[in-house]
C-alpha positions in Angstrom: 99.0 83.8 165.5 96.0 86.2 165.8 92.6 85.2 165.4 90.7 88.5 165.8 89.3 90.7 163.0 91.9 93.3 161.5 90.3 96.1 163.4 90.4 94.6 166.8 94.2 93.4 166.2 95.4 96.8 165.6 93.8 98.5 168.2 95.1 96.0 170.6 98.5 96.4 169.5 98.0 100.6 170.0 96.9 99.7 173.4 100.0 97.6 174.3 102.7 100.1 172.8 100.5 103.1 174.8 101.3 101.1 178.2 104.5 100.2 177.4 105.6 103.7 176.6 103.6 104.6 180.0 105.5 102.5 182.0 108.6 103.8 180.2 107.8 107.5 181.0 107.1 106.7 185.1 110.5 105.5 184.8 113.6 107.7 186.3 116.7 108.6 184.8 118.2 106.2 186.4 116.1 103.5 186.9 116.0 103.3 183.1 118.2 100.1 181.9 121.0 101.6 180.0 121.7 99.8 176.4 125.5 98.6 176.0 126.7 97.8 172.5 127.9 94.4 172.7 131.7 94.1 173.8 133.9 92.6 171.0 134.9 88.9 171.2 138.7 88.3 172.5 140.3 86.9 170.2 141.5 83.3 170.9 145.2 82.3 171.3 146.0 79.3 169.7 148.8 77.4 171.5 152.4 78.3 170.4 154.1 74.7 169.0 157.0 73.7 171.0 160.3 72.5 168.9 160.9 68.9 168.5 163.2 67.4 170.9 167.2 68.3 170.2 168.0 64.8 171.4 165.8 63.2 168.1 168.1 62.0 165.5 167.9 64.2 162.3 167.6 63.2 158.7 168.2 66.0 156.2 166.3 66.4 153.0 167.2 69.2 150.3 164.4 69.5 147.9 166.5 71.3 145.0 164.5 73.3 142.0 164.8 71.9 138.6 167.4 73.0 136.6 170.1 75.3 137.5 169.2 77.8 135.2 166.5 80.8 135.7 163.0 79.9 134.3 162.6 83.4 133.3 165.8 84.5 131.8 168.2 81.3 131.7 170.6 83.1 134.3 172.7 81.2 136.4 170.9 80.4 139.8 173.1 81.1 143.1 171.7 80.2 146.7 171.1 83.5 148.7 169.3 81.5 151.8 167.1 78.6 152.5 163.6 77.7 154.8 163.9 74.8 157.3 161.2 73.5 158.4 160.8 70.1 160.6 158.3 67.0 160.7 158.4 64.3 163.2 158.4 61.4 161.8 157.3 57.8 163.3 159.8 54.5 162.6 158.1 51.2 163.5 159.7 48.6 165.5 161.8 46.3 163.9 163.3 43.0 165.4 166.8 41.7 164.6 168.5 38.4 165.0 171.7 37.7 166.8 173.4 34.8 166.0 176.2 33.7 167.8 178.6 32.0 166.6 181.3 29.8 168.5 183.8 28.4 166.5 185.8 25.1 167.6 189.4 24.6 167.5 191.2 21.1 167.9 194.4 20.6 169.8 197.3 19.4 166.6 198.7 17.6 169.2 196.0 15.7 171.7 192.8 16.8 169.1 191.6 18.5 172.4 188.5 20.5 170.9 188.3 23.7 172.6 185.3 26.1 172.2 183.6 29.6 174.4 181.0 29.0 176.5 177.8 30.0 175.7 176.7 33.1 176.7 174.0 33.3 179.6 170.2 33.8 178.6 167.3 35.4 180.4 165.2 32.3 179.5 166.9 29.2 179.7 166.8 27.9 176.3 165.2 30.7 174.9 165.2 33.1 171.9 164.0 36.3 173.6 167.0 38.5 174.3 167.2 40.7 177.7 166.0 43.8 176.1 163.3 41.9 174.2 162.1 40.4 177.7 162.2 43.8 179.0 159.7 45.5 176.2 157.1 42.6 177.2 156.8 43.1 180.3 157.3 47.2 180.1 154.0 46.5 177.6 152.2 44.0 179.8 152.4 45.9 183.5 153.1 49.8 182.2 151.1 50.2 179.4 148.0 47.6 180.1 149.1 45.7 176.8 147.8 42.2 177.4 150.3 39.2 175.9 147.7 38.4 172.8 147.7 41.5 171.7 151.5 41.8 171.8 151.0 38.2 170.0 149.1 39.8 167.4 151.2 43.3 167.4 154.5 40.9 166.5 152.5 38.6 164.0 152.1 41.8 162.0 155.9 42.0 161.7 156.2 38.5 160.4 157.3 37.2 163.9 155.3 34.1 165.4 155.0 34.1 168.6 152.6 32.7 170.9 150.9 34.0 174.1 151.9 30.6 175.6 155.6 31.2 174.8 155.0 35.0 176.3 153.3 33.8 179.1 156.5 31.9 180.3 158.7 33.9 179.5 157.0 36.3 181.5 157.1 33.5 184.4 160.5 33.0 184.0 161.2 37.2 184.1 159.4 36.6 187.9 162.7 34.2 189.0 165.0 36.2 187.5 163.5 39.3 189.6 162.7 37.5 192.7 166.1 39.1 193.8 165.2 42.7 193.5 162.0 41.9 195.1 163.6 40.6 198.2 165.7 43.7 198.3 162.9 46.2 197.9 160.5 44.1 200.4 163.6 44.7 202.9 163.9 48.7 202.3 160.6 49.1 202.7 160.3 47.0 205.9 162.7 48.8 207.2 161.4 52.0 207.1 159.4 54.2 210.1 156.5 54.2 208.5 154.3 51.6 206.4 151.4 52.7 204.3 149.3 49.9 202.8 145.9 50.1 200.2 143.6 47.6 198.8 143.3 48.0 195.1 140.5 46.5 193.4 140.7 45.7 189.3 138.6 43.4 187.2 141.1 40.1 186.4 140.2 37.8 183.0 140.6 34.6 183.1 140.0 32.1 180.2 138.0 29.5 182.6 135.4 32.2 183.3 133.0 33.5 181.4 133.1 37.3 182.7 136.0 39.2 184.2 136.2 38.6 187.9 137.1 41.1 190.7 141.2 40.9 192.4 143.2 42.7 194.4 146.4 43.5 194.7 147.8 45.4 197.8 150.5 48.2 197.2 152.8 48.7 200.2 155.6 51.5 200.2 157.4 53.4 203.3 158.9 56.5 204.3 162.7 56.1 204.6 163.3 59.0 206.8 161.4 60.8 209.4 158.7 63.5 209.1 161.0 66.2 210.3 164.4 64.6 210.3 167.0 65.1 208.2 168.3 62.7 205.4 167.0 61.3 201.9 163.5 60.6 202.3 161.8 58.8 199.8 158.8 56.3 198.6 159.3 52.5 197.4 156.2 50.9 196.3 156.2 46.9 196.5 153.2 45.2 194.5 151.7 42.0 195.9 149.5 38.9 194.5 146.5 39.7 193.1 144.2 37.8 195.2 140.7 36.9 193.9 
């Protein structure tokens, strides 16, 4: 904003222009700055959509017109072609029973009653199945899913099931793996070299009041040497969390 009579203003202005265009003139040829018309955006390239996965299983669904007759004319409609197009499609997880059943037969002759055994269980007395057993603890230590959230998760599907009663089964998983531990702890022992790291993560407990600091020490080994020949590889063996 100006504050200076109308006469004043404009001569000001003529003053200013007059330099300007002064300053302009003293310029060279090419000293001048040259004036570009602006370049045109690039256009953006949106991502090309990859096909679904062949191994998905497909369900089919023909959306006829209706009628078999022309709308126009009333001639007789005959299929020339047709568009496919795909949707992927999500199926919640759905629990099952399995009831086994052992019948018993008597003996005519001694009434000897003879029945199967029963079939071995992950969980002694238990109702989770192995590949039940397998999806808690594939939830709890590869996807960070704590047990009363898979609690919760399950109570939406109208199955009950405690985080005490996940909690041992998950303690009971521990036995049945102690094996494969032992075997891994022995690979990687064995190998020429031994790398170790201390990794810190916060650990909850329901005694404290706020999350409290563990650790938990990874350990895996090269199983061939740097520049020898053979199958080298990693294994990575988890220990307690301490803390």
């Amino acid at each position: 904003m100006l504050f200076a009579p109308r006469a004043r203003r404009s001569s000001s202005s003529s003053i200013n222009s007059n330099c300007i265009w002064k300053r302009w003139s003293r310029l060279g040829p090419n000293l001048r700055p040259r004036w570009k018309p602006a370049s045109p955006e690039p256009e953006v390239q949106k991502p090309a959509r990859k096909p679904l996965a062949e191994h998905l299983p497909r369900e089919i669904v023909t959306h006829l017109p209706h009628g078999e007759c022309c709308t126009e004319c009333g001639g007789q409609l005959r299929q020339f072609g047709e568009d496919v197009s795909e949707q992927l499609e999500y199926i919640p997880e759905n629990f099952k029973v399995i009831r086994h059943v052992r019948p018993k037969f008597a003996c005519a002759a001694c009434d000897r009653v003879v029945e199967a055994p029963a079939p071995s269980r992950p969980v002694e007395r238990g109702i989770a199945g192995p590949s039940f057993l397998a999806h808690v603890l594939i939830s709890k230590y590869a996807d960070h899913l704590p047990l009363y959230r898979q609690s919760e998760i399950y109570a939406r599907q109208g199955v009950d099931i405690g985080r005490s009663t996940l909690a041992g089964w998950v303690g009971s998983a521990t036995e049945l793996l102690a094996p494969l531990l032992a075997a891994l702890e022995k690979h990687v022992m064995s190998g020429c070299k031994l790398h170790a790291d201390d990794t810190p993560f916060r650990c909850f407990h329901r005694a404290a009041a706020r999350p409290r600091r563990a650790a938990c020490g990874p350990m895996c080994a090269t199983t061939s040497r740097w520049r020898g020949h053979g199958s080298g590889g990693l294994v990575r063996l988890l220990g307690k969390p301490q803390g």
